[in-house]
N, C-alpha and C positions, 0 to 999 in steps of 0.2 A: 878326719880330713888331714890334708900336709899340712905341713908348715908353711908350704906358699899359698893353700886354700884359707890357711886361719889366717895367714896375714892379710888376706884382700877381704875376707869379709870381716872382720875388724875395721877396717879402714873403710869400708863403704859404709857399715853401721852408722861410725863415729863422721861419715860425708869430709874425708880427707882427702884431697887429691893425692897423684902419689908425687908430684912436684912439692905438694907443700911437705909431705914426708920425705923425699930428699935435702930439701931443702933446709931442714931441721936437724936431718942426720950428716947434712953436709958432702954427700953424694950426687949423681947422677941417676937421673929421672930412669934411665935405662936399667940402672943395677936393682929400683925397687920392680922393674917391672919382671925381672929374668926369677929374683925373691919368689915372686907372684905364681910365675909360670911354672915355677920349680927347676927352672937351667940351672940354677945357681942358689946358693945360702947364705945368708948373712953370717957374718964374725961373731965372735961373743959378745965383741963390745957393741959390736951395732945391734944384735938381739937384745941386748939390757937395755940400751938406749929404742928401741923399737917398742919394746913391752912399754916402758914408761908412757912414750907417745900417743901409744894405742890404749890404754890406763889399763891394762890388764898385765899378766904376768907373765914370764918365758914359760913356764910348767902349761901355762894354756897355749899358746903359740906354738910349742913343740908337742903338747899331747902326752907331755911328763907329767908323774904325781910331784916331783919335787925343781925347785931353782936348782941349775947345776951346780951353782958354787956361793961363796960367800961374795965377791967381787961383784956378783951382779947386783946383789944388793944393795952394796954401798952404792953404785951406782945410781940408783932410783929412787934417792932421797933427796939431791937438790935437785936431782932436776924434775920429779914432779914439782917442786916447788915453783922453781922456775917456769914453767909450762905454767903452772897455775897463776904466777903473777900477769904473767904475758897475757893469757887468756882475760883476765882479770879487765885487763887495761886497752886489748882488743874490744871489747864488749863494752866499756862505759866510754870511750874513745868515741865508736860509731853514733851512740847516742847523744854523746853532747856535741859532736858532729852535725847530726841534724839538726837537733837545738839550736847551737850557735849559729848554722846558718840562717834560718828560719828569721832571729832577734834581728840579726845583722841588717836581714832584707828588709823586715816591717819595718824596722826601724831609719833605714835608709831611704824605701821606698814611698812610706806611706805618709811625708811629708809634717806629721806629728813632731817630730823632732828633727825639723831643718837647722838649727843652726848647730846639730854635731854631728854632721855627714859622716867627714873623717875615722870618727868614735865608731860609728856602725858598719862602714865598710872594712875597718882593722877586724872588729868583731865577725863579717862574714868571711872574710879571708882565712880566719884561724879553723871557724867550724868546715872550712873547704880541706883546708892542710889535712884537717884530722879525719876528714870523710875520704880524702885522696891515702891515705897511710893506711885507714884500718881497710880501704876499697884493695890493694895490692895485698896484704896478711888474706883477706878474704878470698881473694882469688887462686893463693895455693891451697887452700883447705879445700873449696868447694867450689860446684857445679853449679853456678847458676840456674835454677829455676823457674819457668813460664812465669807461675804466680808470683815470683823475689821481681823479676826483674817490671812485671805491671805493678806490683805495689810501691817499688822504687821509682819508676815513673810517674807517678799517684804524687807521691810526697815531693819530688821535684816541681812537679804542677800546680801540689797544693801551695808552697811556699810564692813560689815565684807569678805565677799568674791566675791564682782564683783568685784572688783578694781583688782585682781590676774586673773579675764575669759577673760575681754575685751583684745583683741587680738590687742594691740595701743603700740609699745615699747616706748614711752615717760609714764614714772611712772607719772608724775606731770598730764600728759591728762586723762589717767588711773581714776586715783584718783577723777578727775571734772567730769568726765562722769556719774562717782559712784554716786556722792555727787548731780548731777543733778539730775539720781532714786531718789535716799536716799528722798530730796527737794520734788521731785513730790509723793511718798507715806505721808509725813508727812502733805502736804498740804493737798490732800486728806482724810488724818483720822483725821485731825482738822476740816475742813470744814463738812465732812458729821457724825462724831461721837465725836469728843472728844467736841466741841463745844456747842452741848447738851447735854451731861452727863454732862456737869458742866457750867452750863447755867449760863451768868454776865449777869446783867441786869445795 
C-alpha cells in the first residue's frame, strides 16, 4: 500500500477522524485528506508526529524496513506520552461524567436530600462540564455510531426520567433500579466505544 493508503487505514483502524488528526498535528483538515489520497506528503516532522498518533512507526507508514533518522525518534517519546496522559484523562473524564451527573440528579431530584439542593446541582453541573469537554475530544476522533448514540440516549433517560416510570412506590428502589440502567449503558459504552476512542496503553 502508499503511504496515503497506510495512513487512512491506520486511522479508520484506531476510528480517528481526520479533524481530530489535524487537529493534534495542528493542521488543516484538507492537508490530512490530500495525505490520504496521495496529492500530497507529509513533512518529516509531521510523519513522526503522525506515526506517534497512529501508535505505530514511520517504517510502517512508509513501507520502510527502518526509521529514517535519529530525530524521529526523539520525537515519539513525549509525545506518546502525552497522547497517553490525554487519552488517560479522556476516558475516566467521560465516566465520571456520567457518574456525577447521575448523583447530582438523584440527589437533587429525588427529594431524599432536600435541604442540599445547591450541593447536588453544583455536583450535576461539573459531571455536565465534563461530559460537554470529553463530548467535543470525542467528536474529532470519532464517528458516531447507531448503537453509541441509542445507548447514549438510554443513559440520559435512565438518569433523568426512569426513576419517575418505574411503577415501585419506594423512591429510594426507584432511584437503584435507574442507577442499575444508568451502570449497565455506561458499561456498555466504555467497553465497546469509549475505550477505543481513547485508547491507554
Amino acid at each position: 500500500m502508499t503511504l496515503g493508503e497506510n495512513i487512512k487505514a491506520r486511522r479508520t483502524q484506531l476510528k480517528l477522524s481526520q479533524e481530530y488528526v489535524a487537529d493534534q498535528l495542528g493542521i488543516s483538515r484538507q492537508a490530512v485528506a490530500k495525505w490520504e489520497s496521495g496529492k500530497s506528503c507529509p513533512n518529516a516532522a509531521n510523519l513522526a508526529q503522525l506515526a506517534v498518533l497512529l501508535e505505530t512507526q514511520v517504517s510502517v507508514l512508509t513501507a520502510q524496513p527502518e526509521v529514517p533518522d535519529q530525530q524521529t525518534e526523539a520525537l515519539s517519546g513525549p509525545l506518546t506520552e502525552r497522547e497517553r496522559r490525554h487519552s488517560a484523562r479522556m476516558l475516566v473524564g467521560r465516566a465520571a461524567g456520567a457518574l456525577l451527573i447521575n448523583a447530582g440528579w438523584d440527589g437533587y431530584s429525588s427529594g431524599l436530600y432536600s435541604d442540599l439542593p445547591w450541593y447536588w446541582l453544583a455536583i450535576l453541573a461539573v459531571g455536565l462540564l465534563l461530559m460537554f469537554r470529553t463530548s467535543l475530544d470525542m467528536q474529532k476522533r470519532h464517528r458516531l455510531q447507531r448503537l453509541q448514540i441509542l445507548l447514549g440516549a438510554l443513559l440520559i433517560f435512565s438518569i433523568f426520567f426512569l426513576p419517575r416510570l418505574i411503577p415501585v412506590s419506594s423512591a429510594g428502589l426507584r432511584y437503584l433500579l435507574a442507577d442499575v440502567a444508568t451502570a449497565v449503558c455506561l458499561i456498555v459504552l466504555d467497553l465497546k466505544y469509549w475505550r477505543y476512542i481513547w485508547k491507554v496503553k
